[in-house]
C-alpha positions as CSV (number, residue, x, y, z in Angstrom):
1,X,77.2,27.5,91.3
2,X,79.0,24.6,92.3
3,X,82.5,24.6,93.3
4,X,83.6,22.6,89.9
5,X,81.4,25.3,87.9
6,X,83.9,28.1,90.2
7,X,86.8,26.8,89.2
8,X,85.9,26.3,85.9
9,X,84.9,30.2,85.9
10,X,88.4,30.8,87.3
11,X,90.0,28.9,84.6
12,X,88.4,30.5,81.8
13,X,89.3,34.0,83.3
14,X,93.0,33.7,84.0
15,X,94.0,33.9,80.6
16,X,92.3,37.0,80.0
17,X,94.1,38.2,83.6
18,X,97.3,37.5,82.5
19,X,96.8,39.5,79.3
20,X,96.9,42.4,81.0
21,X,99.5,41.5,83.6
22,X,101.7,40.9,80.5
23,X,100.6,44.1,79.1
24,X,101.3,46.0,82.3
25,X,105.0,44.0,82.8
26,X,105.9,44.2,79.2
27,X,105.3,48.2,79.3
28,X,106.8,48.8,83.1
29,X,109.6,46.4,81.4
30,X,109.9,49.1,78.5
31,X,109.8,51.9,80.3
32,X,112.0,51.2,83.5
33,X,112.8,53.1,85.6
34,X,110.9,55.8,84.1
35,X,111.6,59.0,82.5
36,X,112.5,63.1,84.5
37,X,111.9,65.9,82.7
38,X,112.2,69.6,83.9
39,X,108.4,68.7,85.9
40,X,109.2,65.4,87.3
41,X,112.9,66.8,88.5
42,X,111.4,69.7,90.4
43,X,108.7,67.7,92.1
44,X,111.5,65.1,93.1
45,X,113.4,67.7,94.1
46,X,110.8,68.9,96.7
47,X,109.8,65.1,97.2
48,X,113.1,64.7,98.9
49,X,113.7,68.1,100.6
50,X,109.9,67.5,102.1
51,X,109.3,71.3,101.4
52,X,106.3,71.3,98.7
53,X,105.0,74.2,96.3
54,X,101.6,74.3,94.6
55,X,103.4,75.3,91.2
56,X,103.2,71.0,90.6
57,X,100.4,69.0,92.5
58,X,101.6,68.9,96.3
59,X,100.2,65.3,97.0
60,X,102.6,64.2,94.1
61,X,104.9,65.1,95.8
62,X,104.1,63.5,99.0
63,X,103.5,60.3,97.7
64,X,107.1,60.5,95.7
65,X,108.9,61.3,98.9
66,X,107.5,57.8,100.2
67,X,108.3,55.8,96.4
68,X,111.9,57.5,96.8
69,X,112.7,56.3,100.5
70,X,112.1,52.7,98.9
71,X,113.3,53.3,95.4
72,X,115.1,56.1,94.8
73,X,114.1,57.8,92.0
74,X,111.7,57.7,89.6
75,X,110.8,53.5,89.5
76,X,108.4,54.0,92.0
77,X,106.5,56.6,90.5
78,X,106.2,54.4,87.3
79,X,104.4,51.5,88.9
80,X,102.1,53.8,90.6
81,X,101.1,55.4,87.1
82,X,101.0,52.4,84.8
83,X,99.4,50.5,87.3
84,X,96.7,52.7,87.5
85,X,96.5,52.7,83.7
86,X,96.2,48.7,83.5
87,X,93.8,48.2,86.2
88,X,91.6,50.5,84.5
89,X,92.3,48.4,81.0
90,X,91.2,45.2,82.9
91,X,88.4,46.9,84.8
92,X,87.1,48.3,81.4
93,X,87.3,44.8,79.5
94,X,85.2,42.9,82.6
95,X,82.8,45.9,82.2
96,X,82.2,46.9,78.6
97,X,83.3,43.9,76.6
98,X,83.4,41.0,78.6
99,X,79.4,40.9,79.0
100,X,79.0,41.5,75.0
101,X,81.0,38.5,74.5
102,X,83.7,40.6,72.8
103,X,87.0,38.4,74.2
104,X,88.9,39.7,70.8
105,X,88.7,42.9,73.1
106,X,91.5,42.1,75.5
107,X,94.5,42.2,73.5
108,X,93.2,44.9,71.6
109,X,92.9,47.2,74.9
110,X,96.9,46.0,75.3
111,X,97.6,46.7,71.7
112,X,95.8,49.9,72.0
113,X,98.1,51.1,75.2
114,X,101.0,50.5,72.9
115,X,100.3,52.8,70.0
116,X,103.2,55.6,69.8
117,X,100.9,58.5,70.2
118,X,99.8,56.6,73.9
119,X,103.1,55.4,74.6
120,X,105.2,58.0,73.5
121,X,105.0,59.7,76.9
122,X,103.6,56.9,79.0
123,X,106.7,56.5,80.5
124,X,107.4,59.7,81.6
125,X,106.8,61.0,85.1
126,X,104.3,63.9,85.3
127,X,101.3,64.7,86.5
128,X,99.3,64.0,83.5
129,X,100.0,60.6,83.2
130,X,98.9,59.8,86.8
131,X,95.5,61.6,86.2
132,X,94.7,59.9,83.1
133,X,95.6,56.3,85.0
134,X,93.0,58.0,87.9
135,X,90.6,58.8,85.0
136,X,90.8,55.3,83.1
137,X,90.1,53.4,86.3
138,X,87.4,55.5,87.8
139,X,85.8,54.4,84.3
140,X,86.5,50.7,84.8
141,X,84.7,51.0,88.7
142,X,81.8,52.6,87.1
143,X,81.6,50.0,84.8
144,X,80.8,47.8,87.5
145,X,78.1,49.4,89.9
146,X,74.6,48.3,89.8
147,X,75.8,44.8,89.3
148,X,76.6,43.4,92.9
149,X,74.1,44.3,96.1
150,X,73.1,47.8,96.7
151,X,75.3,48.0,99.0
152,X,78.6,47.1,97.4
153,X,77.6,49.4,94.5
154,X,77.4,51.9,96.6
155,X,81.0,51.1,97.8
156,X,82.1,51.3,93.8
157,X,80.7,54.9,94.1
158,X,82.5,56.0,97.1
159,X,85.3,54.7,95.8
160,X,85.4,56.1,92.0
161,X,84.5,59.6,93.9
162,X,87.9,58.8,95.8
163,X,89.7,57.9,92.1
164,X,88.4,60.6,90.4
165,X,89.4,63.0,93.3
166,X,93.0,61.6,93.0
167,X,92.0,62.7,89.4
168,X,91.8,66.4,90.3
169,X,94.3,66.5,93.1
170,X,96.8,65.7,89.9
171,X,95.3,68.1,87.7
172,X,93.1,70.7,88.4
173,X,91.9,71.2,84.9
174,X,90.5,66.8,85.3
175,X,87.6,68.6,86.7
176,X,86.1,69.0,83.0
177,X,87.1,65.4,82.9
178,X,85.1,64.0,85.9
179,X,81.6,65.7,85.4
180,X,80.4,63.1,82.6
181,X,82.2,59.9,84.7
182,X,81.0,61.2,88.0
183,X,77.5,61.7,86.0
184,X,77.5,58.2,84.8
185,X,78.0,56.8,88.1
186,X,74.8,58.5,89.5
187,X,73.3,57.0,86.5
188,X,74.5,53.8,87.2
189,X,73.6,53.4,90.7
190,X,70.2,55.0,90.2
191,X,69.2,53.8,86.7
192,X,65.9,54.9,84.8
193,X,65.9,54.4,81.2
194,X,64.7,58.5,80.6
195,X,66.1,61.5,79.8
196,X,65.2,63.0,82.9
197,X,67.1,60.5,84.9
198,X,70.2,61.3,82.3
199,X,69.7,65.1,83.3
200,X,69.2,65.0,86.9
201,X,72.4,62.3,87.2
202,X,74.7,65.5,84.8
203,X,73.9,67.8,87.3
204,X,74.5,65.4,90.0
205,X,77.9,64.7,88.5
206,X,78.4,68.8,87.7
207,X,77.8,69.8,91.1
208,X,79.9,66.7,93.0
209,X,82.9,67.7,90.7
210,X,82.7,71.3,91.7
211,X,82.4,70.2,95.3
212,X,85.4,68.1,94.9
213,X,87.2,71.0,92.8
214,X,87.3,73.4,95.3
215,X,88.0,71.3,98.3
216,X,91.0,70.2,96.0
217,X,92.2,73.7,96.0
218,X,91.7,74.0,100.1
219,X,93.9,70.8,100.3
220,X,96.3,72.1,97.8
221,X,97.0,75.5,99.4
222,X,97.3,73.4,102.7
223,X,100.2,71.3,101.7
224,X,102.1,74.0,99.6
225,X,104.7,75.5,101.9
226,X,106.0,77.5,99.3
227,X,103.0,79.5,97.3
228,X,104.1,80.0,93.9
229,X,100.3,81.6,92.7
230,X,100.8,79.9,88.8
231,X,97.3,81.9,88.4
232,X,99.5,84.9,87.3
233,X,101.5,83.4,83.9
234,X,97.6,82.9,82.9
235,X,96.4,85.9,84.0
236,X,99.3,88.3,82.4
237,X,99.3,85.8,79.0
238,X,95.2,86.5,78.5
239,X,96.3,90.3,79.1
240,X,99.1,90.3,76.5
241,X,96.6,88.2,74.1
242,X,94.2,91.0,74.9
243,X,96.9,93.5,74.5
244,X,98.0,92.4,71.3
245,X,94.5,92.2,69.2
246,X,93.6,95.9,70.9
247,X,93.8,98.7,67.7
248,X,94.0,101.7,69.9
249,X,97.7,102.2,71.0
250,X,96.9,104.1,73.8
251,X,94.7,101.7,75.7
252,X,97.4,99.1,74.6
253,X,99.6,101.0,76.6
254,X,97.2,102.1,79.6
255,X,96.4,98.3,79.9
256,X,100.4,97.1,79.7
257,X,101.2,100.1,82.1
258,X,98.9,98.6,85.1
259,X,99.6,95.3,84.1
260,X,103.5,96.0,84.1
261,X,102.9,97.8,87.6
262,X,101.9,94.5,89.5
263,X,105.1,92.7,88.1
264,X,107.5,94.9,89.0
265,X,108.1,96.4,85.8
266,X,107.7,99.3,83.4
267,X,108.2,100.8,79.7
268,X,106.4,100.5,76.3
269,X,104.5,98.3,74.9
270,X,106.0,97.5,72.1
271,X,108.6,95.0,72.7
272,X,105.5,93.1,74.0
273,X,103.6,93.4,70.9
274,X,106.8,91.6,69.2
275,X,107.4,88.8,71.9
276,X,103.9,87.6,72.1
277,X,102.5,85.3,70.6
278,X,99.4,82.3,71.5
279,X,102.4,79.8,71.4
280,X,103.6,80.0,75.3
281,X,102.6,82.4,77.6
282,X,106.4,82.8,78.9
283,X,107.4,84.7,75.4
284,X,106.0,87.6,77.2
285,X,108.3,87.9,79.5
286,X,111.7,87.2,77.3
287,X,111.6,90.4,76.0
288,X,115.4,92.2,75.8
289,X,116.0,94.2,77.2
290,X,112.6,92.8,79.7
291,X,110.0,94.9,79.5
292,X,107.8,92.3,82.2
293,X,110.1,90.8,84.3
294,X,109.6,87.1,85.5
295,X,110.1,86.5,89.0
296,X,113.9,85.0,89.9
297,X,113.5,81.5,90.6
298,X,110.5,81.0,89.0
299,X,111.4,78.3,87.0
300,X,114.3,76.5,88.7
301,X,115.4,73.7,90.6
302,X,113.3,75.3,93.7
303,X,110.3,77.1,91.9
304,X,109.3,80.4,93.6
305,X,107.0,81.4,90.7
306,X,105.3,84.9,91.6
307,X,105.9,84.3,95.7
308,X,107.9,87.9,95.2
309,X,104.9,89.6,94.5
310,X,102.7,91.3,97.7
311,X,99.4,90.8,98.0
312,X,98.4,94.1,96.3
313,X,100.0,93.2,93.1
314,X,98.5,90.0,92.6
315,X,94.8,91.4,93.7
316,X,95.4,94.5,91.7
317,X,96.4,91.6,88.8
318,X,93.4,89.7,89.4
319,X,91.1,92.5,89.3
320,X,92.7,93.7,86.1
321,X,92.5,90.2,84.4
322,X,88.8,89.9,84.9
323,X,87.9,93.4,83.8
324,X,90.1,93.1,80.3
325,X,88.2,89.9,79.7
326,X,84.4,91.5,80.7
327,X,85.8,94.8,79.0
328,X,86.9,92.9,75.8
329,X,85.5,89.3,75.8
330,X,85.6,89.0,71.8
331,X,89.3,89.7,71.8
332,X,89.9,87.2,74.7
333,X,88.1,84.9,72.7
334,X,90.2,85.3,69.7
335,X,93.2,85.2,72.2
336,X,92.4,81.6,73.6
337,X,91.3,80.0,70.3
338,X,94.5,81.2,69.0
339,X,96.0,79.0,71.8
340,X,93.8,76.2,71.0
341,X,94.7,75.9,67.6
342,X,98.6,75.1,69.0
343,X,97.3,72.8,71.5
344,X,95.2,70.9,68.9
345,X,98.7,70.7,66.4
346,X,96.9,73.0,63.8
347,X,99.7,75.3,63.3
348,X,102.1,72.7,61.9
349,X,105.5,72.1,63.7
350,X,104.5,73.4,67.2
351,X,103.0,70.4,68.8
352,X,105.3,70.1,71.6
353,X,107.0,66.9,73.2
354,X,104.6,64.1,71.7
355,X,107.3,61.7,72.8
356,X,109.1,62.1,76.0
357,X,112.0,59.9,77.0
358,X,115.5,59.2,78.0
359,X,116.6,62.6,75.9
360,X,114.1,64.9,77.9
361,X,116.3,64.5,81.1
362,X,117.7,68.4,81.6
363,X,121.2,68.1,82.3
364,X,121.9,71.1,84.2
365,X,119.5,70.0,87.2
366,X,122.1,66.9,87.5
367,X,124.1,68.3,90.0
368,X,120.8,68.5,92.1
369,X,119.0,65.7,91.2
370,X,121.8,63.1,90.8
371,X,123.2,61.1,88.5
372,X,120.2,59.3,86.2
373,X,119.8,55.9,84.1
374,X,121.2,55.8,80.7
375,X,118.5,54.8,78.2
376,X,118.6,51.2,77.2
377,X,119.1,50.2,73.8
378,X,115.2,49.4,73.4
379,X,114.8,52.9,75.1
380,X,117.1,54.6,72.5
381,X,115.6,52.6,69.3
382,X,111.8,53.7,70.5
383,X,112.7,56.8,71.4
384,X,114.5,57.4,67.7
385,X,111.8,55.7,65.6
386,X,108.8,57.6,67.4
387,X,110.6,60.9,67.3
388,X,111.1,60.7,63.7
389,X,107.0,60.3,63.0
390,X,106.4,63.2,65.9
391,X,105.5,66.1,63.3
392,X,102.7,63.6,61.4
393,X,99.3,63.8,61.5
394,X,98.9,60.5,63.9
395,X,101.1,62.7,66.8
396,X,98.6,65.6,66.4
397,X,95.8,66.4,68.7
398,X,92.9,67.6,66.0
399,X,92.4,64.1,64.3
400,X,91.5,62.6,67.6
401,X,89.7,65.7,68.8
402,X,87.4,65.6,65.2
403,X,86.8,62.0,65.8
404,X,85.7,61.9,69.2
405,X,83.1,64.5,68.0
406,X,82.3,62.4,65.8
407,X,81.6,59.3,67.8
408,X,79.6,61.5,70.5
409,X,77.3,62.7,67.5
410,X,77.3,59.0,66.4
411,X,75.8,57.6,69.5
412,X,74.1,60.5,71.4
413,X,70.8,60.4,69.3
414,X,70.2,56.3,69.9
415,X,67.7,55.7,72.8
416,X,68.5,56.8,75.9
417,X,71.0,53.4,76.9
418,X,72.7,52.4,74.3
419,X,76.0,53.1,74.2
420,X,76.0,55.3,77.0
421,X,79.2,54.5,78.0
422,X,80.6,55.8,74.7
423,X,79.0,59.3,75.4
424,X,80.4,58.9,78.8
425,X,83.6,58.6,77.6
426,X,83.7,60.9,74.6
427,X,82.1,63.7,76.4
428,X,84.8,63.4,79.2
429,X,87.3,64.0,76.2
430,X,86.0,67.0,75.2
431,X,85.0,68.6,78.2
432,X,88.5,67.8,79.1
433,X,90.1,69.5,75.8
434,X,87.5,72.5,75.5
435,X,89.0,73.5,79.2
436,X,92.3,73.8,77.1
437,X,90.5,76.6,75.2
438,X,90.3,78.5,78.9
439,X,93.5,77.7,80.5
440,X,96.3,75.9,78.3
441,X,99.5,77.5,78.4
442,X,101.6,75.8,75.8
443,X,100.9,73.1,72.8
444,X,102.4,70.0,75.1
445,X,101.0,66.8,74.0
446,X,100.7,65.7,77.2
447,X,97.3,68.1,77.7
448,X,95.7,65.9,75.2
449,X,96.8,62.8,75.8
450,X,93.9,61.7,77.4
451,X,91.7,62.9,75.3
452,X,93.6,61.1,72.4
453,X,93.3,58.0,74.6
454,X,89.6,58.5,74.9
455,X,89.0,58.8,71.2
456,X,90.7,55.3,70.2
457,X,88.8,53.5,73.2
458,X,85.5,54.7,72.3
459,X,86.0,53.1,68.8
460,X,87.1,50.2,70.1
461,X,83.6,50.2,72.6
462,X,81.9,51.0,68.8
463,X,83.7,47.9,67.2
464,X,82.3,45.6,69.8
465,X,79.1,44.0,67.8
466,X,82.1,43.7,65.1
467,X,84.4,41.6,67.2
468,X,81.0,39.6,68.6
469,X,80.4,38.4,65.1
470,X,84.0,37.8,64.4
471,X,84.7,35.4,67.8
């Protein structure tokens, strides 16, 4: 290529750069300086005492101790997270649209990151916004190996292995997440057009995101100076779930009795039967008068969670918790997909905080945290318009969850390469929401957001013979 034909090249490819540099200044522009809820104030909180718990990711932490010595609060946080999120956008577009021809593409990634179920918490700081940046641009590097040397593909592998670990190291649970990314990559940088090459590059993936899984959680425990063991609201919510679906009182009450024992507590179980329910696992525990008693400072400025327990409690806990699920695994069943069915926005009204903005800030940490930002006028207007469309079916996790189904089902019978990508993609989202089923707490949005994310992009990677013809 000549030097004329390079700068031609360049030419023709700034416009589509400066797409997404308009996307990512327009949407840092909305969303400055970024948005603290109860999450994002604690972490900050530890971020500048330099004292870090594992209740929150502890390298979050770290990182916002350094964005806060340069700009204090949560600004620095924000370009860290969007940025993520628009590299990947531009990474994804040179990978999986660029090469069809499909240039309609590139606003439509920007107009896609605006859509009020994605940008209704974009702005906010929390962990699950940084993982799905991670996620989104581990996907974009992908997109790329197997196209330069051996070498430098290689490189893209090392480094979406780093991405995806940053992934993890954010949220635990973006293990599901990883396997099918981490599997195409293998596929990528080894590529055979047969199913046995698709096979051996899953378990690949499977076993690299295990590896990376549990050296996550050595790293973790190693920067936590304050152990908080979060394990325990899970285990002593699948218990009470357990507890609650059991038809003979008295092992309802021999099963509350050594579960009450490792928290400190003791008395019927009755007032538990009343308070529980799949909604939150913390309902257990606001029983009054309490019948389990949550840790103090479990959920304050300085979380403690269940550091007041010893060692015997929480083994005796975690012994207890695995034999009431191998003891009764139908009933723990019944439990979790009773969770799921909040987390998914099936029981109508309880999808929690699908927009999270200037209002979320909680007002008794102030004194802590500092005085914060007032919302801007644009801030205020989104904020009230959004909120007011939060209970429909457009801000509820099932739609997306049935279509992403649906476009797995709709590409995984094609030969063996086409649209990959798309099973890539849509596999990682529900991966990712079935290890809700195990784990999730609460209904927050937040936990699906990526998987909402990953449902609109894949159609968009469906439409792209569509927009070819169109151009």
């Amino acid at each position: 290529m000549t030097i004329a034909q390079r700068i031609n090249a360049l030419l023709r490819m700034l416009p589509t750069k400066w797409v997404f540099i308009g996307g990512f200044l327009i949407h840092f522009g909305i969303m400055y300086p970024g948005f603290m809820c109860y999450d994002a104030v604690n972490q900050i909180l530890e971020a500048r005492e330099g004292r870090f718990s594992d209740w929150h990711p502890p390298l979050m932490a770290i990182i916002w101790r350094f964005t806060d010595s340069i700009v204090p609060g949560p600004a620095g946080m924000l370009l860290l997270q969007l940025g993520l999120v628009w590299t990947g956008a531009y990474l994804v577009f040179q990978a999986f649209f660029k090469p069809y021809g499909a240039k309609a593409a590139a606003p439509l990634l920007c107009v896609l990151l605006f859509l009020p179920p994605l940008l209704g918490i974009s702005g906010a700081i929390l962990k699950d916004m940084l993982m799905w940046g991670a996620l989104f641009t581990a996907f974009g590097i992908v997109g790329h190996i197997n196209k330069q040397s051996p070498r430098f593909a290689f490189l893209l592998f090392v480094l979406t292995i780093l991405v995806l670990w940053l992934a993890i190291l954010m949220r635990h649970n973006a293990f599901f997440a990883t396997i099918p990314i981490l599997s195409f990559a293998i596929f990528r940088l080894y590529p055979k057009n047969s199913l046995f090459s698709l096979v051996r590059a899953a378990v690949s993936g499977a076993a690299l995101a295990l590896a990376l899984f549990v050296v996550t959680g050595a790293i973790n425990n190693r920067l936590a100076d304050r152990h908080t063991y979060p394990w325990v609201a899970n285990a002593s919510f699948d218990i009470a779930g357990v507890i609650k679906r059991l038809e003979d009182k008295g092992r309802q009450q021999a099963i509350f009795d050594q579960l009450a024992g490792t928290l400190n507590s003791t008395g019927s179980v009755d007032p538990l039967l009343k308070a529980y329910t799949p909604m939150y696992w913390r309902e257990i525990f606001r029983t009054k008068p309490p019948t389990l008693e949550l840790p103090k400072n479990s959920m304050e400025s300085q979380i403690h969670g269940f550091a007041s327990l010893s060692d015997q409690q929480r083994q005796t806990l975690h012994t207890l918790w695995i034999q009431t699920i191998l003891a009764e695994p139908v009933l723990w069943v019944r439990h979790r997909l009773a969770v799921s069915k909040y987390v998914l926005g099936l029981v109508p009204d309880n999808s929690w905080s699908p927009v999270m903005m200037a209002k979320d800030f909680p007002s008794d940490l102030e004194r802590v945290y500092g005085s914060h930002p007032q919302a801007t006028k644009l801030q205020e207007q989104l904020e009230t318009g959004m909120t007011k469309y939060a209970e429909y079916w457009f801000f509820q996790p099932w739609p997306y969850f049935v279509l992403t189904i649906c476009l797995f089902f709709a590409v995984v019978f094609r030969q063996v390469t086409a649209n990959i990508e798309v099973i890539c993609l849509t596999s990682s989202a529900i991966l990712h929401e079935l290890g809700l089923v195990l784990a999730a707490p609460s209904p927050d949005f937040r936990y699906s957001h990526y998987m909402v994310f990953c449902s609109l992009l894949s159609f968009l990677l469906l439409a792209r013979p569509w927009m070819t013809k169109s151009a």
